[in-house]
VODO-116123 format. One record per residue: chain; residue in three letters; x, y, z of N, C-alpha, C in turn. Coordinates in steps of 0.05 Angstrom, whole numbers, m for minus. Each point is the difference from the previous one (the first is absolute). Example, Ala and Ser with C-alpha at 12.3 -4.5 7.8 and 13.67 -1.06 7.14 Angstrom:
A / Ala / 264 / m114 / 156 / m18 / 24 / 0 / 18 / 24 / 0;
A / Ser / m7 / 21 / m14 / 16 / 24 / 1 / m15 / 22 / 14;
//
This chain:
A / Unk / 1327 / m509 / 1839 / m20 / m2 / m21 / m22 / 21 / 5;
A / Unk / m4 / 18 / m21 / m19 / 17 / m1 / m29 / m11 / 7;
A / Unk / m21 / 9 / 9 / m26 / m7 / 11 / m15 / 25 / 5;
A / Unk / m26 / m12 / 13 / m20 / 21 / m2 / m5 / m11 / 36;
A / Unk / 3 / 32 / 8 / m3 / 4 / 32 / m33 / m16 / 12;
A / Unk / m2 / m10 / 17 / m24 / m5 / 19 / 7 / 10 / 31;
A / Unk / m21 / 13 / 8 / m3 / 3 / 29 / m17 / m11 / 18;
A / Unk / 6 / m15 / 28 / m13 / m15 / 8 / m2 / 10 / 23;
A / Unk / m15 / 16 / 16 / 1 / 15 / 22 / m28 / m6 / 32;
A / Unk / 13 / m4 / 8 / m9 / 0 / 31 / m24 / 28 / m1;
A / Unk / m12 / 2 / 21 / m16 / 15 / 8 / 7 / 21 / 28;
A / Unk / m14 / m5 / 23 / 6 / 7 / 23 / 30 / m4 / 3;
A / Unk / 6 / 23 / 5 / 29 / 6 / 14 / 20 / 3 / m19;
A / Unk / m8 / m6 / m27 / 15 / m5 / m24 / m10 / 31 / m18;
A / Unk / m13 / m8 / m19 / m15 / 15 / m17 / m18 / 26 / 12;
A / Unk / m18 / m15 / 18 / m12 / 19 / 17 / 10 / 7 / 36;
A / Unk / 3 / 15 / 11 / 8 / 9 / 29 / m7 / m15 / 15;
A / Unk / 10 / m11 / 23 / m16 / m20 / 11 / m15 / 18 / 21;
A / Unk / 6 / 23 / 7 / m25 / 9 / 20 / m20 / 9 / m21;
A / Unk / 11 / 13 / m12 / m33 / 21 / m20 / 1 / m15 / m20;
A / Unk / 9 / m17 / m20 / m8 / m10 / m12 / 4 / 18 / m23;
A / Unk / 11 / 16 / 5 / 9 / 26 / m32 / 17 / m10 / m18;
A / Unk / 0 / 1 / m18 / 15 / m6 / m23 / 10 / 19 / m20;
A / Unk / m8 / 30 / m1 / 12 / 19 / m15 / 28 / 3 / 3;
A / Unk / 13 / m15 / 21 / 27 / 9 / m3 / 19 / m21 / m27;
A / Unk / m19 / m12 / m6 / 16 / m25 / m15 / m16 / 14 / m33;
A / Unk / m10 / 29 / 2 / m9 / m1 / m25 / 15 / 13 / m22;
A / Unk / 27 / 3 / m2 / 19 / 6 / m23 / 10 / m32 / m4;
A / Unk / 1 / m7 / 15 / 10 / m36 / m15 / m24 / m20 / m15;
A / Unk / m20 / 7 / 14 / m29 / m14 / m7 / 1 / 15 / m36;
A / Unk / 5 / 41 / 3 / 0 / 14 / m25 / 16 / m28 / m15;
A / Unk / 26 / 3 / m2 / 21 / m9 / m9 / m16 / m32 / m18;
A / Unk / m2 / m22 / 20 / m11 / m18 / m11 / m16 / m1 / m20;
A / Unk / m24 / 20 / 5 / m8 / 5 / m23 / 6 / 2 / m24;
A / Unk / 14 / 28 / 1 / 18 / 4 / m22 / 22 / m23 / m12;
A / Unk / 7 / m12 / 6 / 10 / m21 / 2 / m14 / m28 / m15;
A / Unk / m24 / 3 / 7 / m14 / m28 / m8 / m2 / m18 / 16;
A / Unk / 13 / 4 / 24 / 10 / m19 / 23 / m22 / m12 / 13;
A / Unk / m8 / m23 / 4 / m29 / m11 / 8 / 8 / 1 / 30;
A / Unk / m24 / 8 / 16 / 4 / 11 / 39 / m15 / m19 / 6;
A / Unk / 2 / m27 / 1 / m24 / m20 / 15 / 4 / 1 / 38;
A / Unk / m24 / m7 / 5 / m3 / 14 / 29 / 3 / m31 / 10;
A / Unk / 10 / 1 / 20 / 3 / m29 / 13 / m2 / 5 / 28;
A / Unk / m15 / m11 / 17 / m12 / 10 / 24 / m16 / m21 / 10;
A / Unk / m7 / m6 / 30 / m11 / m16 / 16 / m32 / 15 / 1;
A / Unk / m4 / 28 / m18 / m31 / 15 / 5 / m16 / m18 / m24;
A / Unk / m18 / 3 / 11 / m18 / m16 / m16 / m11 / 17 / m27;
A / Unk / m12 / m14 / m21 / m13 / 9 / m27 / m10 / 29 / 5;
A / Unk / m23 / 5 / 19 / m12 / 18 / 7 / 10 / 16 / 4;
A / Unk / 20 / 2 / 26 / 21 / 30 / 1 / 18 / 4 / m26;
A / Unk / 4 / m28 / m15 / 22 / 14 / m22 / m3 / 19 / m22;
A / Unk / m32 / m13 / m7 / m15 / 19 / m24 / 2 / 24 / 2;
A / Unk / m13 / 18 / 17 / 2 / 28 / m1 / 29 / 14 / 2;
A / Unk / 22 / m24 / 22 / 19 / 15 / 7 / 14 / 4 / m40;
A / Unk / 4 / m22 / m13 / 0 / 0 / m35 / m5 / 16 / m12;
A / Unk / m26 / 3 / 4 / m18 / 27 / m14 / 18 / 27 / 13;
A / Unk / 12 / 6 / 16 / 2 / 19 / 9 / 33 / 13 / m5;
A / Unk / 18 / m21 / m7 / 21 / m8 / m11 / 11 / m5 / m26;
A / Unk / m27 / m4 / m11 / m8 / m3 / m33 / 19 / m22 / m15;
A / Unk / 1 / m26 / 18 / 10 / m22 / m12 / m28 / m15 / m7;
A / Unk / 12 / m14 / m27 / m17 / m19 / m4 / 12 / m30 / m7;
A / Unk / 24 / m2 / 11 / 17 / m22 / 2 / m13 / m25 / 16;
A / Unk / 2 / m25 / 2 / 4 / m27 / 18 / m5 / 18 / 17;
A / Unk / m17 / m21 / 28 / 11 / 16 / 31 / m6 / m28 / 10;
A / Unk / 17 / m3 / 18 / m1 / m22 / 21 / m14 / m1 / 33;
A / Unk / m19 / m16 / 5 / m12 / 7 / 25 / 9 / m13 / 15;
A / Unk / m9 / 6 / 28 / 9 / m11 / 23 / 19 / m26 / 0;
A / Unk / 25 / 12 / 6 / 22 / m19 / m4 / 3 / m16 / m14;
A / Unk / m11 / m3 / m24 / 5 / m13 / m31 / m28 / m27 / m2;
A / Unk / m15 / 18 / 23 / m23 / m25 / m7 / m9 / 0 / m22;
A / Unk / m9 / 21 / m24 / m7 / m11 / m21 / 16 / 30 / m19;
A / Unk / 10 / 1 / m27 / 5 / 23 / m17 / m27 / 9 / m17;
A / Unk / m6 / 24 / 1 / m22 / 7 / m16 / 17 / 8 / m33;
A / Unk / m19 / 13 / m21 / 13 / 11 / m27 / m29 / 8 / m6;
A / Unk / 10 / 33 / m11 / m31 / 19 / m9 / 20 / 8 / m18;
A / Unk / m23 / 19 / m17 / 21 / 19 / m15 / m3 / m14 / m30;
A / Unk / 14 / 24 / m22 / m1 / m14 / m24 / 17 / m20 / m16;
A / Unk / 15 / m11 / 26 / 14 / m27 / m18 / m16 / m27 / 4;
A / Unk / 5 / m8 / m17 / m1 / m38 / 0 / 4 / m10 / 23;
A / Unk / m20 / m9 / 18 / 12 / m18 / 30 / 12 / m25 / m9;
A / Unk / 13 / m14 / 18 / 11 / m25 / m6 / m28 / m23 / m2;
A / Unk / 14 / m19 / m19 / m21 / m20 / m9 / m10 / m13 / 17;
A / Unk / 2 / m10 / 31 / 4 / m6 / 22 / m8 / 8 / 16;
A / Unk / m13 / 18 / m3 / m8 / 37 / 25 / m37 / m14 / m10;
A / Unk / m13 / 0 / 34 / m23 / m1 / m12 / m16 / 25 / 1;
A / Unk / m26 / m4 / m12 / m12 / 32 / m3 / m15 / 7 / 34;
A / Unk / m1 / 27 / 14 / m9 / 3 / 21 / m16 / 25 / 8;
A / Unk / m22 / 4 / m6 / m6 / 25 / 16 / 18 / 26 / m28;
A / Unk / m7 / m3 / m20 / 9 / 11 / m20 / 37 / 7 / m1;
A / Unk / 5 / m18 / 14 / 35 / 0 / 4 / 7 / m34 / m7;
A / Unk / 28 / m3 / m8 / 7 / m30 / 2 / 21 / m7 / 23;
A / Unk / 6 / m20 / 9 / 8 / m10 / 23 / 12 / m22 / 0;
A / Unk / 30 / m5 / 14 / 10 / m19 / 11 / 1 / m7 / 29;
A / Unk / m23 / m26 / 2 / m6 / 0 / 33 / 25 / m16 / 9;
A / Unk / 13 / 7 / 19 / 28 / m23 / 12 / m6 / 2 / 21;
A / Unk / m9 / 9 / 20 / m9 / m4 / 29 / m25 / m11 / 12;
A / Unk / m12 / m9 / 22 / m19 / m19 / 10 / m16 / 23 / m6;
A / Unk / m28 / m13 / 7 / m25 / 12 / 2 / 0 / 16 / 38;
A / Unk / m7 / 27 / m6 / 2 / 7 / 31 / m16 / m11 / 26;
A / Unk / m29 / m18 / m22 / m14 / m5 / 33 / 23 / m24 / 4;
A / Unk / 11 / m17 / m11 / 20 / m25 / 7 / 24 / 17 / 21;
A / Unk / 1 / 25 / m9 / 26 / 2 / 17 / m12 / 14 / 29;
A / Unk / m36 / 16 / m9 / m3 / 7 / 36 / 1 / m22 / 15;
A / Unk / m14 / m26 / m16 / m8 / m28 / 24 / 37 / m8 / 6;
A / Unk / 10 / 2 / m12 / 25 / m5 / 8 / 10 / 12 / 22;
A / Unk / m1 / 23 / m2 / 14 / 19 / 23 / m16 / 0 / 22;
A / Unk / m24 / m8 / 9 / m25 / m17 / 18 / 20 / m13 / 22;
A / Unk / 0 / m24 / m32 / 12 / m32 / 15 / 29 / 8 / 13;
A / Unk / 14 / 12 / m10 / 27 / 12 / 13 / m7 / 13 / 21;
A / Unk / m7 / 14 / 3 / m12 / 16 / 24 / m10 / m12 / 24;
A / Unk / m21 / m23 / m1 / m11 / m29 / 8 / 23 / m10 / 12;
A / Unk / 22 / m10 / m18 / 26 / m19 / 6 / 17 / 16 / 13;
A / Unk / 9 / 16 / 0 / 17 / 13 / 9 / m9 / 13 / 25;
A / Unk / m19 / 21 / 9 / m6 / 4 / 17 / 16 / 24 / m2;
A / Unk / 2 / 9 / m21 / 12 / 30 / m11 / m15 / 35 / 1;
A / Unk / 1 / 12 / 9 / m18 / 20 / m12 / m6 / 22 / m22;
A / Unk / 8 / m10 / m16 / m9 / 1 / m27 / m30 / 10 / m6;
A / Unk / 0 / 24 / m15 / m20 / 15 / m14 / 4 / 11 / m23;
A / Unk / m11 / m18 / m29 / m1 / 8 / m25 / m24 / 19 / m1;
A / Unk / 10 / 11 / m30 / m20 / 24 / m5 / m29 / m13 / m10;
A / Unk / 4 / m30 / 3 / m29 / m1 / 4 / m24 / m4 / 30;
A / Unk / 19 / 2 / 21 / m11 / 4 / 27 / m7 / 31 / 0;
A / Unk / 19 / 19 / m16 / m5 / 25 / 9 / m25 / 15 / m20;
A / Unk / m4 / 30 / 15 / m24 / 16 / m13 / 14 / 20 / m11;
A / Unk / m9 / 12 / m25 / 23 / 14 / m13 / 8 / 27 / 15;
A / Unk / m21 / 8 / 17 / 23 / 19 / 27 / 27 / m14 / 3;
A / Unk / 0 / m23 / 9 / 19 / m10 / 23 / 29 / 2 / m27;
A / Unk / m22 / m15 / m19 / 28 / m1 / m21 / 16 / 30 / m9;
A / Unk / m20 / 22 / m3 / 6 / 22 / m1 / 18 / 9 / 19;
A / Unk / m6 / m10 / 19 / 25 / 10 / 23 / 22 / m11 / m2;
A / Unk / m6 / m20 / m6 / 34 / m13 / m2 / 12 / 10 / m19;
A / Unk / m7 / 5 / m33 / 12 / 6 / m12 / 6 / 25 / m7;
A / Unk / m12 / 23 / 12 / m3 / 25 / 0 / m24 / 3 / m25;
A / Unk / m11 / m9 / m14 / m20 / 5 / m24 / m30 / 8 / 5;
A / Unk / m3 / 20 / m14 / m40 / 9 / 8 / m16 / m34 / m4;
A / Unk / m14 / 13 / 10 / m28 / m22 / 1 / m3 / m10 / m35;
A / Unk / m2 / 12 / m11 / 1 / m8 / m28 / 21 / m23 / m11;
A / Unk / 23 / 14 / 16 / 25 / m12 / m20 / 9 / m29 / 16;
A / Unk / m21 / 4 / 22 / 1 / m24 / 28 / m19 / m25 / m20;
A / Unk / m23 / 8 / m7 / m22 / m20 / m12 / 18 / m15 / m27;
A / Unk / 19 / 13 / m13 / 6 / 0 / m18 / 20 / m22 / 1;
A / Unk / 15 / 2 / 24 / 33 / m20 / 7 / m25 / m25 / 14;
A / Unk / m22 / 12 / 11 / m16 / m35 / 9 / m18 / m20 / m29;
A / Unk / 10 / 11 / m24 / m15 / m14 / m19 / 25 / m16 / m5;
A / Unk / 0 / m13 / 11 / 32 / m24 / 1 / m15 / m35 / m23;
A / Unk / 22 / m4 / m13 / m2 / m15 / m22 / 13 / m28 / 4;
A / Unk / 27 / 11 / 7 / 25 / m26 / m7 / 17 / 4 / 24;
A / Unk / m7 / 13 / 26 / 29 / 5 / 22 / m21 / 15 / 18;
A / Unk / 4 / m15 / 23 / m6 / 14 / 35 / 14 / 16 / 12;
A / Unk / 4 / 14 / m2 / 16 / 15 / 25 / m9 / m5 / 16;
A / Unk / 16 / 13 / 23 / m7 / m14 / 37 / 24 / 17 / 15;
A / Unk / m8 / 8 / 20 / 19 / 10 / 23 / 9 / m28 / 20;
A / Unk / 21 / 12 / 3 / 14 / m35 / 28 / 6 / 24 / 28;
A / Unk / m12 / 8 / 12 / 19 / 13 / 21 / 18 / 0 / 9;
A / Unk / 5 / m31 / 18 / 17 / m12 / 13 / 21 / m17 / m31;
A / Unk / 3 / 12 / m15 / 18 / m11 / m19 / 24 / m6 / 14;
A / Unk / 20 / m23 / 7 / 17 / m7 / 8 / 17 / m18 / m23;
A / Unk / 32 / m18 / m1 / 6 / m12 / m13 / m17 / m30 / 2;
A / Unk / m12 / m4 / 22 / m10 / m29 / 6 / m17 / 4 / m9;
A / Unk / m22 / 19 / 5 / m27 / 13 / m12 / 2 / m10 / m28;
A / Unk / 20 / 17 / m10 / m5 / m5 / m34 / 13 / m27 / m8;
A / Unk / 11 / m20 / 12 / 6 / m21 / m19 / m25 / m16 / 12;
A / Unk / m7 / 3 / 23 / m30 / m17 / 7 / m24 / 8 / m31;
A / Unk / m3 / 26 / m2 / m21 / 11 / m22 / 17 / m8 / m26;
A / Unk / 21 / m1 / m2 / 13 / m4 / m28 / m12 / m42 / m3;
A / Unk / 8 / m16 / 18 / 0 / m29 / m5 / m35 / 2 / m5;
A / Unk / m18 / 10 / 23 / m29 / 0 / m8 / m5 / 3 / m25;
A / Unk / 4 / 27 / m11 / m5 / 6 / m31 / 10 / m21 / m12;
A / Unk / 27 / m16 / m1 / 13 / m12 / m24 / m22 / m31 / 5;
A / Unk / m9 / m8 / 23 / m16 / m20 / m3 / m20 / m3 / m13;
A / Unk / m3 / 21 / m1 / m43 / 10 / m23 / 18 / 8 / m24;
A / Unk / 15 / m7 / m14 / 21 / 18 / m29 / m2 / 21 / m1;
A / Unk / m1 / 16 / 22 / 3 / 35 / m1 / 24 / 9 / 5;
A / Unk / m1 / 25 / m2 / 32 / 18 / 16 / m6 / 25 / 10;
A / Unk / 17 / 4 / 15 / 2 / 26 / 13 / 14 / 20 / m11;
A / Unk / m4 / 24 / m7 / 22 / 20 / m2 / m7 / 24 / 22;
A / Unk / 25 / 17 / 0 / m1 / 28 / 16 / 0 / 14 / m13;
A / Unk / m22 / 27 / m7 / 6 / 19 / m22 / 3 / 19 / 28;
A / Unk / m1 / 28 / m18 / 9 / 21 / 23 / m20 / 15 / 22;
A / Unk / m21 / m21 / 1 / m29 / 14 / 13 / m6 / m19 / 17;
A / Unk / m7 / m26 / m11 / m9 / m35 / 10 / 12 / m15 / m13;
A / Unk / m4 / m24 / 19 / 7 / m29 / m15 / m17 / 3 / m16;
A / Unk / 0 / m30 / m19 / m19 / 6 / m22 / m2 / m36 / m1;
A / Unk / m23 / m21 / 3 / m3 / m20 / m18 / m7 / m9 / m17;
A / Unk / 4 / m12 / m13 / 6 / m9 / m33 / m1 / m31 / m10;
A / Unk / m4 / m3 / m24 / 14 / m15 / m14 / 25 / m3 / m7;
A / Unk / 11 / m19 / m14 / 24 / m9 / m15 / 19 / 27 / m25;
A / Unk / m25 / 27 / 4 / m1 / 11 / m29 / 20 / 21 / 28;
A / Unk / 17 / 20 / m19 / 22 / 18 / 6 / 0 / 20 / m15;
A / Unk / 8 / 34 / 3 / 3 / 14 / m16 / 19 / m2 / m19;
A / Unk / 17 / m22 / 3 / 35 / m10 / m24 / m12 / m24 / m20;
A / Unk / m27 / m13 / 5 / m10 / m12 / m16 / m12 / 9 / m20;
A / Unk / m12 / 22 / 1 / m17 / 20 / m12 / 9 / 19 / m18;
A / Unk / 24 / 4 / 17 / 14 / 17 / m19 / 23 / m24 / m24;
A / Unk / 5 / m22 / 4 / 10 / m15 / m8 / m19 / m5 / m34;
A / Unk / m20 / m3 / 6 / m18 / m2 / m16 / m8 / 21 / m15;
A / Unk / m1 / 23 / 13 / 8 / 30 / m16 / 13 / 4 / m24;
A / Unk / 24 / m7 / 10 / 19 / m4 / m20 / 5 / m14 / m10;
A / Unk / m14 / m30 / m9 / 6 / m14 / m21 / m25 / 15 / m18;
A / Unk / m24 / 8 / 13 / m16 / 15 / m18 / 18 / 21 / m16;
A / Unk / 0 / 14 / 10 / 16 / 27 / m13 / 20 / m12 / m23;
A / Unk / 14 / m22 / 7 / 28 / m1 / m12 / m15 / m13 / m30;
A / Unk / m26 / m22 / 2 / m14 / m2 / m18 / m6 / 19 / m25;
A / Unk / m8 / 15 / 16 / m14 / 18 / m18 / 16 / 22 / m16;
A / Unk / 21 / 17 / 22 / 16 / 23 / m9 / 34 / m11 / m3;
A / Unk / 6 / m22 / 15 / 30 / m10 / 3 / 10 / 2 / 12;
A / Unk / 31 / 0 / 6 / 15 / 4 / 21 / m21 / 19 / 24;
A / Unk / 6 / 5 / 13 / m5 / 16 / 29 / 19 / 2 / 22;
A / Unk / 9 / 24 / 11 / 10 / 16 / 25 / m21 / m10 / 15;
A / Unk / m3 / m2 / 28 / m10 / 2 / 11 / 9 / 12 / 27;
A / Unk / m18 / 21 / 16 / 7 / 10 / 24 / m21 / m7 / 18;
A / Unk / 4 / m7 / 28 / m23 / 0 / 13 / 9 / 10 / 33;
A / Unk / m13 / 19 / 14 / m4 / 20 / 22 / m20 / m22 / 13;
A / Unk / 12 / 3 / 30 / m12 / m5 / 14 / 8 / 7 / 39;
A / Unk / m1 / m13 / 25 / 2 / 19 / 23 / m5 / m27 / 12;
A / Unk / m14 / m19 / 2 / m7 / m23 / 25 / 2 / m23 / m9;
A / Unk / 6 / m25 / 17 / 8 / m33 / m9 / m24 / m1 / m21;
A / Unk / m22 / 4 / m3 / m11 / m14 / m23 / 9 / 17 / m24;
A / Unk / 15 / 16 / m1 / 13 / 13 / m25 / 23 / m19 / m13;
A / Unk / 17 / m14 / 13 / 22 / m13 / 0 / m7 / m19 / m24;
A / Unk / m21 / m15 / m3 / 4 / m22 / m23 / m6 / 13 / m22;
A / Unk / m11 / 18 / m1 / 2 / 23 / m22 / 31 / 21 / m14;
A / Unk / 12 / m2 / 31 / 25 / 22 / m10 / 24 / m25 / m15;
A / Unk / m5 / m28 / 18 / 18 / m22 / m13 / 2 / m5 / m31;
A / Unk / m31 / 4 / m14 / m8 / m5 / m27 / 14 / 13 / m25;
A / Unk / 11 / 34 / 19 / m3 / 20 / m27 / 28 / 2 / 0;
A / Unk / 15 / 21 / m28 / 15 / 10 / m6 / 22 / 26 / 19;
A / Unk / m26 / 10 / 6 / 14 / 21 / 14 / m28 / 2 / 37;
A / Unk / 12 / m12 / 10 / m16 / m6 / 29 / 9 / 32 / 17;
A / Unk / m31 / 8 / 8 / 5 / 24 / 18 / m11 / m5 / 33;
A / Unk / 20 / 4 / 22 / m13 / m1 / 20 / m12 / 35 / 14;
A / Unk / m16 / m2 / 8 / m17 / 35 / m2 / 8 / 2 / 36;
A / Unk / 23 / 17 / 4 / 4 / 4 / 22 / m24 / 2 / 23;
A / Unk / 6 / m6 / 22 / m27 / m2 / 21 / 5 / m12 / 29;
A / Unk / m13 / 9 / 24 / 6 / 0 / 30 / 17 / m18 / 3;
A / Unk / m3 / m25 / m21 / 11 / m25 / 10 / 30 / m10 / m17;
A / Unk / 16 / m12 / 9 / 26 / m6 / m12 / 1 / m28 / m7;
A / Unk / m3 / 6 / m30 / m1 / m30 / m24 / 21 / 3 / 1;
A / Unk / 29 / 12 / 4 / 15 / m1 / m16 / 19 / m24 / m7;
A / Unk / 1 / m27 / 23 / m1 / m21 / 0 / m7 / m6 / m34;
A / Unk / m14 / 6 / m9 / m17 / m10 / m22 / 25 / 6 / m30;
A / Unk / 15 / 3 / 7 / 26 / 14 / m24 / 12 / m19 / 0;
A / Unk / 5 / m29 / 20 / 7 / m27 / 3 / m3 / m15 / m36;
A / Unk / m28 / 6 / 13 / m23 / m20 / m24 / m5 / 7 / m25;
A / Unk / 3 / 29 / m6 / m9 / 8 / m22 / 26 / 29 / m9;
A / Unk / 26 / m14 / m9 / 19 / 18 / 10 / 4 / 20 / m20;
A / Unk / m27 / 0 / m20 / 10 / 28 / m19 / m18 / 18 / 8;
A / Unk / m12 / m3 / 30 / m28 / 21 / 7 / 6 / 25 / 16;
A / Unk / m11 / 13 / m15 / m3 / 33 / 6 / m14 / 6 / 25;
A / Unk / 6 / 21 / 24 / m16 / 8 / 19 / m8 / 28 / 3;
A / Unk / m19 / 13 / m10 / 1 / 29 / m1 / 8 / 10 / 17;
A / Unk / 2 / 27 / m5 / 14 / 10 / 25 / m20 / 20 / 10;
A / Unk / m31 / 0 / m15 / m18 / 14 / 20 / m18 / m25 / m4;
A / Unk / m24 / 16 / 17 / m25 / m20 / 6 / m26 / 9 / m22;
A / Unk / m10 / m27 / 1 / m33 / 0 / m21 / 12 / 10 / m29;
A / Unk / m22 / 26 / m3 / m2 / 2 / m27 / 24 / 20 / m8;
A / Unk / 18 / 12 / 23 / 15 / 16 / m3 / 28 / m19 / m16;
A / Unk / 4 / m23 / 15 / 15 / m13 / m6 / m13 / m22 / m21;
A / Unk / m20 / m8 / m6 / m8 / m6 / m29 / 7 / 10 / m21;
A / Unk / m3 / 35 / 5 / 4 / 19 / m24 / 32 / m5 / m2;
A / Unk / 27 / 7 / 15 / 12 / m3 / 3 / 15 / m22 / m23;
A / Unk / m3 / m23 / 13 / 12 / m27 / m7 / m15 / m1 / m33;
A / Unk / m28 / 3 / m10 / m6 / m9 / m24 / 7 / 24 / m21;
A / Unk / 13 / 21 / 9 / 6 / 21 / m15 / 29 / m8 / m4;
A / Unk / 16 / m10 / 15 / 31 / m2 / m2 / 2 / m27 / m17;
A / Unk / m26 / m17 / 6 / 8 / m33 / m24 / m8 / 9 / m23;
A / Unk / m22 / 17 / 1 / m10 / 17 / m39 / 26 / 19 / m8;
A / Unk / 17 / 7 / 15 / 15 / 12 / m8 / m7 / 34 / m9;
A / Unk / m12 / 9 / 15 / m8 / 21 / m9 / 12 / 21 / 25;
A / Unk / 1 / m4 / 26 / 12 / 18 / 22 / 35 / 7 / 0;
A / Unk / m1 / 22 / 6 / 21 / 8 / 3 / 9 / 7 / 30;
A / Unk / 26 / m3 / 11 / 5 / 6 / 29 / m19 / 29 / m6;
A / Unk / m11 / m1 / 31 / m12 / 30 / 6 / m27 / 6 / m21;
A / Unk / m7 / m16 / m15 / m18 / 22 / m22 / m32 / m21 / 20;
A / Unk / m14 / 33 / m4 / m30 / m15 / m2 / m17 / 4 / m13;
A / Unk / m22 / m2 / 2 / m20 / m10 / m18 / m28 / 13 / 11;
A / Unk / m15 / 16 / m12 / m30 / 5 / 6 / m14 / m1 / m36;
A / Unk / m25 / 14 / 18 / m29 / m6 / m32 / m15 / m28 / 17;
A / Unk / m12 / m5 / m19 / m29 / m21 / m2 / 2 / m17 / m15;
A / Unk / m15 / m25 / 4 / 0 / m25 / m24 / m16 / 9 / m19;
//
């Protein structure tokens, strides 16, 4: 059945590099979408703050999803859903806890466990800068946290994590691994979000393709949702993950190289060997 394409794309390690954070290599497929009509919603564990400018700079004005599907924003000149409340001149679907609920949470875990555990709200945006490689700017920016904690575990072990996995599930939270930190949370998921995506879309325009890119376990309830699931090659070996989701694609480069790659061969526009330069 004929449809109209959506893209649902990861960030770090996906879309953008995971050391530099570059994304020009993914910019003949980003071209392409365009041309296309193809809506690029950003789906990512970064918060509101880093996503805006990275948008602006990308020149989407599609849905974007924040930190691990805690809440979906919608700007731009369409109709938000009837359901979306108004925010800060944007509308919004909140699905994840409030963040001070999830720092006191990660406290009391910390407390109980006797873990050493440091969310990015213990740290100073140096420290966070260091960890993630980002200037001081782009550090303040990942600490304006909304709906999801990140946290480093050092001593991460298998006992480690089902000890921190039962803690969280006692307070109704969860844990995920993206490709930087754990991350705690609510009940809300990047495959919920996008789930909800797409009954929007299908509302409004009909049928829908959907593709969605992504690189780390919190990508997974996202790549389960869609039509055409991409895993964005990277240090670590998902490939286990072809079990679960057996019509999924694994690029065969990394980040945005292999973004460009994979969303040019599902638009149908690449040819063995041909590439692609110019500007959006």
């Amino acid at each position: 059945m004929k449809g109209h394409y959506i893209v649902f794309t990861d960030l770090d390690g996906t879309l953008l590099d995971h050391d530099t954070y570059a994304w020009e290599a993914a910019r003949p497929a980003l071209r392409l979408c365009r041309h296309q009509g193809v809506p690029v919603v950003l789906v990512s564990s970064k918060t509101r703050a880093e996503m805006q400018p990275l948008r602006q700079a990308l020149g989407l004005s599609d849905p974007f999803v924040v930190e691990n599907g805690g809440a979906v924003f919608f700007d731009g000149g369409d109709p938000p859903p009837e359901d979306a409340l108004a925010e800060d001149g944007l509308w919004v679907w909140r699905l994840g806890e409030p963040y001070s609920r999830l720092v006191q949470a990660l406290e009391e875990i910390r407390k109980e466990t006797g873990l050493p555990l440091r969310g990015f709200s213990d740290m100073s945006a140096a420290e966070i800068a260091e960890l993630t490689g980002l200037g001081l700017d782009g550090a303040r920016l990942a600490a304006r946290r909304e709906y999801d904690e990140p946290f480093v575990f050092p001593t991460a072990d298998g006992a480690g994590s089902r000890v921190l996995d039962e803690a969280a599930r006692a307070r109704g939270l969860q844990i995920l691994s993206g490709g930087r930190f754990y991350h705690l949370q609510g009940s809300n998921d990047k495959g919920r979000a996008v789930r909800m995506l797409m009954a929007h879309y299908r509302r409004r325009s009909g049928p829908v393709l959907s593709i969605a890119l992504g690189d780390s376990p919190n990508d997974f309830s996202m790549l389960e949702k869609v039509d055409y699931p991409v895993l964005i090659r990277s240090a670590r070996d998902y490939s286990y993950l072809k079990k679960h989701i057996p019509n999924l694609t694994i690029s065969g480069r990394k980040g945005p190289e292999g973004w460009n790659e994979t969303v040019s061969a599902i638009l149908g526009e690449t040819k063995e060997g041909e590439t692609h330069d110019g500007r959006l």
